[in-house]
N, C-alpha and C positions, 0 to 999 in steps of 0.2 A: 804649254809646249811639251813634247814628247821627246826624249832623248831614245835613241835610235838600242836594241836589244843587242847584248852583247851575245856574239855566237858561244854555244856549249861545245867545248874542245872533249874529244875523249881524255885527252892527258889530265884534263881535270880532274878526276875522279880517279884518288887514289887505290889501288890494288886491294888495299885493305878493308874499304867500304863496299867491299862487292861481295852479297850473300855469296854463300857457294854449299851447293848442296852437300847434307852429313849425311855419312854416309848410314849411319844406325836408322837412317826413314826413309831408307829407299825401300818399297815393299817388293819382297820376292815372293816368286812365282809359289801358287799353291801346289801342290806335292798329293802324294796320296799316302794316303792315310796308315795302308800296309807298308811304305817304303820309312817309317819312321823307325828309329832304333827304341831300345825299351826307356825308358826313363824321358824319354823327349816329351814335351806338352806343345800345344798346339788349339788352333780354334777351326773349327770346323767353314767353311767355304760354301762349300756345295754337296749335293746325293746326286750324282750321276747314274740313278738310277731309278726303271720306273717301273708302274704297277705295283702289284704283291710287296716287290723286292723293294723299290723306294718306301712307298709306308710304314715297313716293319724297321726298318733303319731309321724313318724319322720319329715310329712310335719309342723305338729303343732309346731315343734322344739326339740322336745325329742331325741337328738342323742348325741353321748359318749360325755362328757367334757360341755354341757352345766349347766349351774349353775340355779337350780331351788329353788322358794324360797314359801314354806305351806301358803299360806295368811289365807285363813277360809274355814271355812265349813259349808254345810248348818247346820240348824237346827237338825235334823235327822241325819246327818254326808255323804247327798250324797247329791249332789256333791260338789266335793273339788275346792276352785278354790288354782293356780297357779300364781305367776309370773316369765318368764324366757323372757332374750331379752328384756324388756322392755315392754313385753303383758301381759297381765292377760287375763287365759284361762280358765275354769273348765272345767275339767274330771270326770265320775263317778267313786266311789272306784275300781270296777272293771278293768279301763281298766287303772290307777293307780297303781296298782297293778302291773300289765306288765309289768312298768319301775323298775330299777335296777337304784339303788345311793347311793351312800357311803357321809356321813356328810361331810360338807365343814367347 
């Protein structure tokens, strides 16, 4: 014999067993790569850029999941150098700019 399911009450379920999203995993939006301040580190996203100009960025090392880290900038704010892999590289804002990275 089957005894009959007792209904599931919201009020059941206390307040405190309810996950609730933290806030340290919510992923924000990728950014570009010139808009970083110097000392920031960051992982590379995307090359919004193609031909000639994408391949020399991704020969340089700019490809998804590499970790790039702001060193300085000139004087004037161009160009930026870079370290990723253990290079130090400078790029102008412009082609900076290109790359897509979300903060590490």
């Amino acid at each position: 014999m089957s005894h009959p399911a007792e209904p599931i009450h919201r009020d059941a379920i206390s307040p405190d067993r309810v996950p609730r999203a933290r806030e340290d995993h919510v992923a924000e939006a990728p950014v570009s790569l010139a808009s970083l301040e110097v000392g920031a580190t960051a992982r590379v996203v995307s090359v919004d850029a193609e031909g000639p100009a994408g391949r020399r960025l991704q020969d340089l090392g700019f490809v998804p999941g590499t970790l790039v880290e702001v060193r300085r900038r000139a004087p004037l704010g161009d160009p930026v150098e870079f370290e990723l892999r253990g290079t130090h590289l400078c790029l102008r804002r412009g082609e900076a700019a290109r790359i897509r990275v979300r903060r590490a």
